[in-house]
C-alpha positions in Angstrom: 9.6 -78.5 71.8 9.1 -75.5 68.9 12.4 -76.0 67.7 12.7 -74.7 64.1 15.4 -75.4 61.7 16.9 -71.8 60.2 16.9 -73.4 56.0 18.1 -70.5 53.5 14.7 -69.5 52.5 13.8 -69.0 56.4 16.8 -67.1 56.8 15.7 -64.5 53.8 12.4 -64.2 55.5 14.0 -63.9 58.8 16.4 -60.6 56.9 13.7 -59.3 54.5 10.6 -58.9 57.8 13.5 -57.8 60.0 14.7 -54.8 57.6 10.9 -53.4 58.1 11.3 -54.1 61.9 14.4 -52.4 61.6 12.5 -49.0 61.6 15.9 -47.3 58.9 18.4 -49.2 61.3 19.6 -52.9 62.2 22.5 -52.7 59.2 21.8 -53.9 55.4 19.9 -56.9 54.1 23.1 -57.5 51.8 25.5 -58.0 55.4 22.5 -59.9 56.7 23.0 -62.8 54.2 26.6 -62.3 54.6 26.6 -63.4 58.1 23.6 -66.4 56.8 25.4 -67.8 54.6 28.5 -68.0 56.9 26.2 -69.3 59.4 25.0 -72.3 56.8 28.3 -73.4 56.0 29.5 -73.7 59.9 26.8 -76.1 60.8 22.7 -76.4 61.5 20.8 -73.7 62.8 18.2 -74.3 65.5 15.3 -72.0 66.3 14.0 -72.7 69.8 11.7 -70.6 71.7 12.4 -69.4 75.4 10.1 -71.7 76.8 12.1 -74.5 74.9 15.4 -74.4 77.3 15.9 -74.0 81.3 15.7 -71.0 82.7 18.9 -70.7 83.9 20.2 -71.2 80.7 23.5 -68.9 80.2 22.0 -66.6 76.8 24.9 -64.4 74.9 23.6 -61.5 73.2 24.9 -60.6 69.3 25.3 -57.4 68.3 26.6 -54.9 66.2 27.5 -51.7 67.1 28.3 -48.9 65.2 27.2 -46.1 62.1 25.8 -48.1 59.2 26.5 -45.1 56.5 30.5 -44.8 57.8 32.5 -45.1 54.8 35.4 -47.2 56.2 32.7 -49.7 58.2 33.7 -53.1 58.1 33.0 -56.4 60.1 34.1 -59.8 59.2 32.3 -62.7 59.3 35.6 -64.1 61.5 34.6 -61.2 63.7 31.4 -62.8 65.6 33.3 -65.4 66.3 36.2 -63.6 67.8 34.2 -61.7 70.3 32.5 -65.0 71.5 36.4 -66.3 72.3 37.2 -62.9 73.9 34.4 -63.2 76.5 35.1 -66.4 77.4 38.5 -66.0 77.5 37.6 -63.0 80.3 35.1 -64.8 82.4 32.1 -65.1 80.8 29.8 -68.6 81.8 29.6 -70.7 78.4 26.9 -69.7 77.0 23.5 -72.1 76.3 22.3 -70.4 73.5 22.0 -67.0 71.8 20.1 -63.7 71.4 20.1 -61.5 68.4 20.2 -57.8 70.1 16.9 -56.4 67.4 15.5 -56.9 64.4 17.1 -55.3 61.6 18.0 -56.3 58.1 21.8 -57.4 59.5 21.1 -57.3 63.3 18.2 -60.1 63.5 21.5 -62.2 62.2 23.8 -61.8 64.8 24.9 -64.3 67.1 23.5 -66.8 64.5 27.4 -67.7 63.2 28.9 -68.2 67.0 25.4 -70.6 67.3 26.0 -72.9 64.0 29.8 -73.3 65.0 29.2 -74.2 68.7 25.8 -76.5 68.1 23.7 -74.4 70.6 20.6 -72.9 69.7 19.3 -69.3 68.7 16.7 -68.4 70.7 13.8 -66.2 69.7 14.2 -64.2 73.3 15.5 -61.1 71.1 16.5 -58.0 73.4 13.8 -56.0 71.2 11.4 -56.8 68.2 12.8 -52.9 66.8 16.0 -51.9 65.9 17.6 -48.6 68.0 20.2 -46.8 68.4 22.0 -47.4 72.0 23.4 -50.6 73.1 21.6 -49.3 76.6 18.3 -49.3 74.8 18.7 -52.8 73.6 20.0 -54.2 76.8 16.0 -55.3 78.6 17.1 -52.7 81.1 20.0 -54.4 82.7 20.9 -50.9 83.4 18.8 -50.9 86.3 19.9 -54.0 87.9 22.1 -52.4 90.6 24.6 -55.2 91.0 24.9 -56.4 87.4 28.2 -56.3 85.6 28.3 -55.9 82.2 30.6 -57.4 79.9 31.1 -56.6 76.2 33.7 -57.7 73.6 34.4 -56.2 70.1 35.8 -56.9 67.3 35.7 -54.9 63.7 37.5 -52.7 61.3 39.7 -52.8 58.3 43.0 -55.0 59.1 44.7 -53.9 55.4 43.5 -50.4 56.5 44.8 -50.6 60.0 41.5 -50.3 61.5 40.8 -54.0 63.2 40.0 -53.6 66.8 39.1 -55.7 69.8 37.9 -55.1 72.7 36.7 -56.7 76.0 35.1 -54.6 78.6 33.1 -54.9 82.4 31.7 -52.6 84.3 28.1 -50.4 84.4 26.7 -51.5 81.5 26.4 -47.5 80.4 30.3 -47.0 80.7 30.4 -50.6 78.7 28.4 -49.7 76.4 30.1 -46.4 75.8 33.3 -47.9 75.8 32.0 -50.1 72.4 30.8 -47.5 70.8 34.4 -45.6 70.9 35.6 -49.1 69.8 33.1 -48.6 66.9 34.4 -45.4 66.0 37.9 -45.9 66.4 37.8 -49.3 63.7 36.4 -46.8 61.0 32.1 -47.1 62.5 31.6 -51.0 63.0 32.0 -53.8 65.4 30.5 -57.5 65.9 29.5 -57.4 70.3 29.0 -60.0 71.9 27.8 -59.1 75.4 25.4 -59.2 78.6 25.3 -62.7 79.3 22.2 -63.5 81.3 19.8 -66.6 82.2 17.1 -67.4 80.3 14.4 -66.3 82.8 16.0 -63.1 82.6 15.3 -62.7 79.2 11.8 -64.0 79.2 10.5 -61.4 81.4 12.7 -58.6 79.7 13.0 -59.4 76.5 10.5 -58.9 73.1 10.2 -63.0 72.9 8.7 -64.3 69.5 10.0 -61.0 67.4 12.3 -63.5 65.7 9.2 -65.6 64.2 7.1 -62.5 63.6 9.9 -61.4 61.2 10.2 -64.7 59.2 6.2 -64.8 59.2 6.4 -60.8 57.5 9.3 -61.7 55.5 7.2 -64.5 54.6 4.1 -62.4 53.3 6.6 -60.2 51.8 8.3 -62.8 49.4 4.5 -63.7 48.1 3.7 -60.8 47.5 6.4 -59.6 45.6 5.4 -60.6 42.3 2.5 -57.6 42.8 5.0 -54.7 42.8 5.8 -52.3 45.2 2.1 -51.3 46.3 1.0 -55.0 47.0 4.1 -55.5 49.3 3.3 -52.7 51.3 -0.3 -53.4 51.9 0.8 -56.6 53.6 3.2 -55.6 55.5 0.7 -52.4 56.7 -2.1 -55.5 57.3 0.3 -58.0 58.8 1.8 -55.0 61.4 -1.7 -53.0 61.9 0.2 -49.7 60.5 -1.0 -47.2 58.1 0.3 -45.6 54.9 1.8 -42.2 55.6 2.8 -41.2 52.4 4.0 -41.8 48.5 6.9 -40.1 47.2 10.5 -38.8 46.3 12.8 -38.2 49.0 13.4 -34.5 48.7 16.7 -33.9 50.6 18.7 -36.3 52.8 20.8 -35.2 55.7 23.0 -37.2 57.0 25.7 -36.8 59.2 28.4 -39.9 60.8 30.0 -39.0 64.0 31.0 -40.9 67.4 30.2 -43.9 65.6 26.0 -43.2 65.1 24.4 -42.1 61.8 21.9 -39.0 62.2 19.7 -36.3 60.3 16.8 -35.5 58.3 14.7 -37.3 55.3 11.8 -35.3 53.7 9.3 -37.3 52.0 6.6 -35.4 50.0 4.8 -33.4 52.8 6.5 -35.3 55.6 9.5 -34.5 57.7 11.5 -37.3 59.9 14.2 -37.2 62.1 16.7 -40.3 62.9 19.3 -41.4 64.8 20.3 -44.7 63.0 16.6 -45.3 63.1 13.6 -43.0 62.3 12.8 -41.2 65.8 10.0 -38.8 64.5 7.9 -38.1 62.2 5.7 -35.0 61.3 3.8 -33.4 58.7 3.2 -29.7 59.0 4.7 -29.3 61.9 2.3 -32.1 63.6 3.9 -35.1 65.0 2.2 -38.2 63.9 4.8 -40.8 65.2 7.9 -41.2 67.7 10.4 -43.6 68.6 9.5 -46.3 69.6 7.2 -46.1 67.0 8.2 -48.1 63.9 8.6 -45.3 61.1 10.0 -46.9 57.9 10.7 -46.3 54.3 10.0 -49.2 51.6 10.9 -48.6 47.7 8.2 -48.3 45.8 8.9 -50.1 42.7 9.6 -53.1 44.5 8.2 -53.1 48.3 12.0 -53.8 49.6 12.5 -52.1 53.0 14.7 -48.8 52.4 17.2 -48.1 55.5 18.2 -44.3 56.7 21.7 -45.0 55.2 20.7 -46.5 52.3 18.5 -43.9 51.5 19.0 -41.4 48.3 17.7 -37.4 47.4 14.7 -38.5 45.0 14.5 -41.8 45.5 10.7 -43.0 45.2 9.5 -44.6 48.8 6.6 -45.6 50.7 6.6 -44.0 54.1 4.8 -45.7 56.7 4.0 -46.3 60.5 3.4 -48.4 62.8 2.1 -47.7 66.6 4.5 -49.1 69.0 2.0 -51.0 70.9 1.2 -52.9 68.1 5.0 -53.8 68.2 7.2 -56.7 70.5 9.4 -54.4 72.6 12.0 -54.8 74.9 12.3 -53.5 78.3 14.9 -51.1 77.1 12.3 -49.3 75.3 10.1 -48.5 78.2 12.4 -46.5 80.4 12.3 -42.6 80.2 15.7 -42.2 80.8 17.2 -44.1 77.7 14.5 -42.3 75.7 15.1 -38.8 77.1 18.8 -39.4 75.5 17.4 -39.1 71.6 16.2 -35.5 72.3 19.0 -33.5 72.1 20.5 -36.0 69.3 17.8 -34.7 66.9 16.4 -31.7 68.6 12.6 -32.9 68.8 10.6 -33.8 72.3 10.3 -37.2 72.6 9.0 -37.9 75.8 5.9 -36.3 76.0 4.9 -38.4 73.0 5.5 -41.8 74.4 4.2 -41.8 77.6 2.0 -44.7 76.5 4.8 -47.0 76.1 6.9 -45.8 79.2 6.7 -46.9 82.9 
């Protein structure tokens, strides 16, 4: 047994490594430790790996869904633990433990507060070690499973505002998963999910198992080398991921438009031009593409090393701008099927698939 208790200065590790892994998505470090701090007060946090707990263990995945930059965004606390009930509540086995859907500086959190209040462990079987756009993409291809039936629940939005939905859907997990995101947009850009219940062997074979610990370990690295400035905490996380140093410099113009409950546009950096959808898809310089999703493309400030997130992002801000291969990354099955990549194309109006075919099978 690996089992690992989540303390507070794990936790910061676990939010600060998976804002890197978050490649410009997987929501705010400031909502991360939000959610951790609700998670401490409900109870202890266990870290177990997958090879800790039965296969057929029943695994939830957390989630949330929705455009990080949308003005009106807002989940509750209150609100992972409402979609937990509403699953249940429509058919859903109890679970055995949970999945966070990606890393990200918010996402690598979720379905830790639902863990702490029941007593069951979070399992470091995470549905991918990136953060991406779709729920599809982050779903270790359940989408090809013929006779699976998806279930979702969501919860989110503004209450004072008139905003708060909820939401409980089965079906294909594509019409699921769309069905969430119109929740998302509909409760001003945000939900908590809870969704996809499957068994633990499931999620061993499918699923980017140990991403949770590589993000503490970079978080880790990160917090000691803090003290060095902005430079120092970049080289290790370029050593501790095997990426490389792009570029140094302002961020030149920021485009960035919220609809249908995503974040996309444009960042130039120095020479460079990117392209994201929630996440950084490409990169190029001079017209020559030097990364694409699933690479990890990121943005760190460079004062102070901390990760930098498309939404978060501002016209001159000073940034490191790196990248990482995506083999050198833990991925998901959802991020080796053509078809769910094939969907960024027309999002951000760059090839992608004739980049990637590496990664795909």
């Amino acid at each position: 047994m690996s089992e690992m208790i989540i303390t507070e200065a794990i936790a910061e590790a676990a939010v600060l490594g998976g804002a890197v892994l978050g490649g410009g998505g997987g929501g705010s470090m400031a909502k991360g430790r939000i959610n951790i701090r609700e998670a401490l007060s409900l109870g202890t946090l266990r870290l177990v790996d997958i090879d800790d707990i039965p296969p057929d263990t029943v695994l939830i995945t957390g989630s949330a869904v929705g455009a990080p930059a949308a003005a009106e965004a807002q989940v509750a606390p209150r609100d992972y633990l409402r979609v937990i009930d509403i699953l249940m509540a429509n058919g859903c086995p109890k679970p055995g433990g949970f999945i966070p859907n990606e890393c990200g500086g918010s996402s690598i959190t979720n379905g830790w507060i639902p863990a702490a209040l029941m007593g069951l462990p979070v399992v470091d079987a995470l549905c991918n070690g990136r953060a991406h756009p779709t729920g599809t993409m982050g779903s270790m291809g359940l989408h090809k499973e013929p006779a699976y039936v998806s279930r979702q629940s969501a919860a989110g939005g503004n209450p004072e505002k008139g905003l708060y939905v909820e939401i409980h859907a089965a079906g294909k997990l594509e019409a699921t998963a769309a069905l969430v995101r119109a929740a998302a947009d509909k409760a001003g850009g945000l939900v908590a999910v809870a969704r996809n219940p499957v068994e633990a062997a499931f999620a061993k074979k499918n699923g980017a198992c140990g991403a949770l610990k590589q993000a503490i370990r970079l978080g880790e690295r990160m917090k000691a080398a803090a003290s060095g400035g902005g430079e120092k905490v970049v080289s290790e996380v370029l050593g501790f991921l095997g990426g490389s140093l792009v570029t140094q410099g302002a961020a030149e113009s920021v485009e960035l438009v919220t609809k249908g409950g995503f974040d996309s546009g444009k960042i130039v950096v120095g020479d460079c031009e990117t392209t994201f959808w929630n996440e950084f898809m490409t990169l190029e310089r001079g017209g020559a593409r030097l990364g694409t999703f699933p690479d990890l493309i990121m943005t760190l400030d460079a004062a102070d090393g901390l990760p930098v997130t498309t939404a978060e992002l501002r016209k001159g801000q000073d940034v490191f701008l790196i990248h990482v291969p995506a083999e050198k990354l833990i991925l998901g099955e959802g991020m080796r099927c053509p078809d769910l990549m094939k969907s960024i194309e027309p999002v951000v109006g760059k090839e992608i698939l004739p980049y990637i075919q590496s990664v795909l099978r």
